[in-house]
C-alpha positions in Angstrom: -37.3 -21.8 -11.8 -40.2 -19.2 -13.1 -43.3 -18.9 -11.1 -46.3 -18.5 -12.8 -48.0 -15.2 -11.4 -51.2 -15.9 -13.2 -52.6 -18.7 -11.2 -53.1 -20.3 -7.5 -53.8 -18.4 -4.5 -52.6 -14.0 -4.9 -51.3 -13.1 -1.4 -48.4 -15.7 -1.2 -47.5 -14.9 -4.6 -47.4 -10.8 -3.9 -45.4 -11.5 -1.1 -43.0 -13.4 -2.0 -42.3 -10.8 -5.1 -42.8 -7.5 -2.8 -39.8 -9.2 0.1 -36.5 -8.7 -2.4 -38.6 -5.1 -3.2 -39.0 -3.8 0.4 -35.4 -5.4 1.7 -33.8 -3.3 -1.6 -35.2 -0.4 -0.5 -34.6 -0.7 3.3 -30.9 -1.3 2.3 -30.6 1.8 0.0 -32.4 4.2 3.0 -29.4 2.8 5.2 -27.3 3.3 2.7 -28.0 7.2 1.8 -28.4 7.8 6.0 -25.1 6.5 6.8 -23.7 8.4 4.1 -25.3 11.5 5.2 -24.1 10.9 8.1 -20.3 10.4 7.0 -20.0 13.1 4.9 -21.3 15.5 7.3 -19.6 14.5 10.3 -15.8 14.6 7.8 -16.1 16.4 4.9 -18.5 19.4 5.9 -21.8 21.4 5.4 -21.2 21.9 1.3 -20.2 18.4 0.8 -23.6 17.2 3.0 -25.7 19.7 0.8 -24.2 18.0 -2.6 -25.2 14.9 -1.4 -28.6 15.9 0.3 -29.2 17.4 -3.5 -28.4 13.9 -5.1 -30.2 11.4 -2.9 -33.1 10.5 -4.5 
């Protein structure tokens, strides 16, 4: 079902749009510290800088 972001009341509609947004990004910041993380505890200090280099 579409919403219609043009009309009724602004705040409910931001926040409902901004919670997928903000829960993404929390998941991909997890995400890139675990792997940090991983790969520097096993693989080593060059494997930890290739990754430190491709996180964005």
């Amino acid at each position: 079902m579409a919403k219609d972001m043009t009309t009724g009341k602004i705040t409910p509609l931001l926040i409902s749009f901004s919670i997928p947004l903000v829960m993404g990004n929390i998941f991909q910041l997890l995400y890139n510290a675990v792997d940090s993380i991983i790969v520097g505890k096993f693989v080593g200090e060059e494997a930890l800088a290739a990754v430190g280099t491709s996180n964005p």
